[in-house]
C-alpha positions in Angstrom: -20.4 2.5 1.8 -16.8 4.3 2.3 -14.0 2.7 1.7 -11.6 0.9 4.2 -8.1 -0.2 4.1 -7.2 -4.0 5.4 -4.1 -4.8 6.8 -2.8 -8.6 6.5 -0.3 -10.9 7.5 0.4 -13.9 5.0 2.8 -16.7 6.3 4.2 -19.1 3.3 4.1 -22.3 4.8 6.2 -25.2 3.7 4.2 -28.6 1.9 5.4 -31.6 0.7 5.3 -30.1 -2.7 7.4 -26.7 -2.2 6.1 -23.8 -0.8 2.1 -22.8 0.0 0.1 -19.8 1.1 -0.7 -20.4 4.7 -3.8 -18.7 7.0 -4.3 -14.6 6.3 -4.4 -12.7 9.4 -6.2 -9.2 8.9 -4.6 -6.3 11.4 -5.1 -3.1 12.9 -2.7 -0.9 11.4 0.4 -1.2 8.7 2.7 -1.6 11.4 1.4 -4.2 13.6 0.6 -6.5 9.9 4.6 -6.2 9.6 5.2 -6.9 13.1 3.2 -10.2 12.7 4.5 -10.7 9.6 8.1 -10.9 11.1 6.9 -13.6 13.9 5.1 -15.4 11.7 8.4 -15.7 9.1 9.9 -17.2 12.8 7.9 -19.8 13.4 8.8 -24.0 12.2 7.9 -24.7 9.0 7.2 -20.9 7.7 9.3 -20.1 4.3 8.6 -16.2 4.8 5.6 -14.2 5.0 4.6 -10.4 3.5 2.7 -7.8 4.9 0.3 -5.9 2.6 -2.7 -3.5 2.8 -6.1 -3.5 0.4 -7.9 -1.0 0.3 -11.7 -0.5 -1.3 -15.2 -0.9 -0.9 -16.6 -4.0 0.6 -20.2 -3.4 -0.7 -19.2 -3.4 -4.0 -16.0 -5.4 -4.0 -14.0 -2.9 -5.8 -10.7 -2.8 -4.1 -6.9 -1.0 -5.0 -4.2 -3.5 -6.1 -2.3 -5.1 -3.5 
């Protein structure tokens, strides 16, 4: 199989013991994971989120660093 680049959205949620990963959301392009990354850093409760891409080979789970 080729490989293909994910985009993602991850929000940093605040818990009652500091901060926590919250729910990944996979995107369409680069720009549209940062433009969810922003709203997401908006909403109640959210520390901050980042943007990043992955890219690799799902058949073989070889992927690039983050």
């Amino acid at each position: 199989m080729s490989e293909v680049t994910y985009y993602v959205a991850l929000p940093f949620v605040m818990a009652d013991d500091g901060v926590a990963p919250g729910e990944a959301m996979e995107c369409l392009s680069a720009n549209a994971s940062v433009m969810r990354a922003e709203a997401l850093s908006r909403k109640p409760r959210c520390a901050g989120a980042v943007a990043f891409s992955r890219t690799g080979d799902p058949s073989s789970g070889d992927f690039d660093r983050c």
